[in-house]
C-alpha positions in Angstrom: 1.1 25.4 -4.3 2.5 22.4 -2.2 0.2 22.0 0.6 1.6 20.7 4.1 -0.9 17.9 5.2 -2.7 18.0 8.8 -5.4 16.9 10.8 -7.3 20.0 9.3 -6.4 18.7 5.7 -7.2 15.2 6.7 -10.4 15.9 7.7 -11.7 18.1 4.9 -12.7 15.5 2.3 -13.1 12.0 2.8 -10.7 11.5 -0.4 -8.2 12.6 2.2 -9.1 10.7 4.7 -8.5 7.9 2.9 -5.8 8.3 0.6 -3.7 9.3 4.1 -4.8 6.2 5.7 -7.0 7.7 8.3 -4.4 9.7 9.3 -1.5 7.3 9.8 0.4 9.0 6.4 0.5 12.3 9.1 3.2 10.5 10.8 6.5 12.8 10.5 8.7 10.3 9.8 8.7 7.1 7.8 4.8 7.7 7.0 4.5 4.8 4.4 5.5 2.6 7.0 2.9 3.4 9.1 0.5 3.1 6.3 1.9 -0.2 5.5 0.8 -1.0 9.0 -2.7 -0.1 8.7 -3.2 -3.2 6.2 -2.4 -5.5 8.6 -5.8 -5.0 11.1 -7.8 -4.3 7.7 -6.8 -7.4 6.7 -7.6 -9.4 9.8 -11.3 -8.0 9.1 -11.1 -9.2 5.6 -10.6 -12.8 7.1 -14.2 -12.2 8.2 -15.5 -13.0 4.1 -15.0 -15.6 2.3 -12.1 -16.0 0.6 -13.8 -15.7 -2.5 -14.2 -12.2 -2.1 -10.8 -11.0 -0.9 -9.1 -10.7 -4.4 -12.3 -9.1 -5.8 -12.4 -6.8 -3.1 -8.8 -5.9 -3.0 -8.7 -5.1 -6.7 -12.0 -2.7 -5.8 -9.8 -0.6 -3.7 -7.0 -0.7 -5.6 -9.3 0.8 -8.5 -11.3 3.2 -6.1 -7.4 4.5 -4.8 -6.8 6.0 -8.2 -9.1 8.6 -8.1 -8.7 8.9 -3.9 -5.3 9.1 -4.8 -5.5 11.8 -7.8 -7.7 14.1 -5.5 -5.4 14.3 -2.4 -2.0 14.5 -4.7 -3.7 17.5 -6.8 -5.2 19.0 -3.2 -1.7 18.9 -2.3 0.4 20.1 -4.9 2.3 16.9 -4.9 0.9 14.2 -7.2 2.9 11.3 -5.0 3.0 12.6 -1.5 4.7 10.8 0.9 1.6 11.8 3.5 -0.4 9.4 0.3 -0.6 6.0 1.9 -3.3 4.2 0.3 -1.6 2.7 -2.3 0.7 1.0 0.7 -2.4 -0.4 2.4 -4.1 -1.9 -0.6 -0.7 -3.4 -1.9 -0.3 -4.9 2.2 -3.4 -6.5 1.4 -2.9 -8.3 -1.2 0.6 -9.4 -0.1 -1.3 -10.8 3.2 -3.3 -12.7 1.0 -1.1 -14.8 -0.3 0.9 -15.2 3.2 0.3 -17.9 6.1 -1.6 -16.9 8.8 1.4 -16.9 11.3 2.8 -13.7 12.6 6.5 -15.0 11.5 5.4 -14.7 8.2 3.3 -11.6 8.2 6.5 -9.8 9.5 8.2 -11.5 6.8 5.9 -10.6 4.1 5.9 -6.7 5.7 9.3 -6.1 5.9 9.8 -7.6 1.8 6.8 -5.7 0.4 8.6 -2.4 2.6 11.9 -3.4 0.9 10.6 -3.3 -2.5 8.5 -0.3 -1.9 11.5 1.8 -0.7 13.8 -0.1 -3.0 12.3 0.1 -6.0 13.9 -2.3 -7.9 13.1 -2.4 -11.9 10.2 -1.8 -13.3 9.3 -0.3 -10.0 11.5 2.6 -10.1 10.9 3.5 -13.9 6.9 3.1 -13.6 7.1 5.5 -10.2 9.1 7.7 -12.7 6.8 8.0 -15.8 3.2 7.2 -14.4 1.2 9.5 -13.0 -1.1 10.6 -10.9 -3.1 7.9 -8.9 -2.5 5.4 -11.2 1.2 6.0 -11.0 0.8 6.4 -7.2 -0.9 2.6 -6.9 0.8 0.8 -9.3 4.3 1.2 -8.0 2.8 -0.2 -4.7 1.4 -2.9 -6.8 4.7 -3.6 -8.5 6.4 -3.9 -5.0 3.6 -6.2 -3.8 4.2 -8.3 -6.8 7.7 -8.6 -6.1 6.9 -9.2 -2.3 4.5 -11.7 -3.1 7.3 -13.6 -5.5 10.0 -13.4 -2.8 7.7 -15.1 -0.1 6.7 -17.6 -2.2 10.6 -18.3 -2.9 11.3 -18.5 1.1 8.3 -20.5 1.6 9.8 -23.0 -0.8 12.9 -22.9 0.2 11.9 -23.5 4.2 10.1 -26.8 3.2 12.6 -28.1 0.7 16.3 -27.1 2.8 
């Protein structure tokens, strides 16, 4: 039975809670996106720690998403719900971390991780496909974060050698 997330659902398991994004994946339209934009103040806080910790800590929530992810797609009868936006925030995070801290560029590196999210260029598209449950719902986003990462690093270049 497909289940119809709500503030009610949200609120019953702290799975959900997270795995929507503290409720920003309740948004009715373009839900992902909003979820994408929860990384960015999560991030700012992770500026906090040393930068020793950020990867370790990232890959931590990418692992702890899995089974976050698995509970709130079975609870709701839809393995990769859109209303799912965890994997979005962890995979902002780690694009941010490998981005200048400029707001140019944090738009920059937002708008090419949504591309590639949306886009799913190969092997996105065929992982999203054939993977499943949470790990198929986080590593997509990883995939697209990867791909994010690559094409900022490419403008980066290109801005200080054209």
């Amino acid at each position: 039975m497909i289940t119809s997330p709500d503030l009610k659902f949200l609120l019953r398991h702290p799975a959900h809670f997270i795995a929507l994004g503290f409720g920003s994946g309740l948004a009715k339209k373009a839900p992902g996106t909003f979820g994408t934009l929860v990384g960015l103040p999560l991030f700012a806080l992770l500026l906090a720690l040393p930068g020793t910790f950020h990867l370790p800590l990232i890959a931590a929530l990418f692992v702890i998403g899995i089974p976050l992810c698995t509970r709130t797609g079975n609870a709701l009868g839809v393995p990769d719900h859109g209303a799912i936006v965890w994997d979005e925030i962890v995979a902002m995070l780690l694009v941010l971390e490998y981005t200048p801290l400029d707001w140019r560029w944090w738009l920059v590196s937002f708008t090419l991780f949504r591309l590639y999210d949306i886009w799913k260029p190969a092997p996105i598209r065929q992982c999203d496909a054939r993977l499943k449950g949470g790990f198929g719902v986080m590593f997509d986003d990883l995939l697209a974060a990867l791909y994010a990462i690559a094409s900022l690093k490419a403008l980066q270049w290109l801005t200080l050698n054209w």
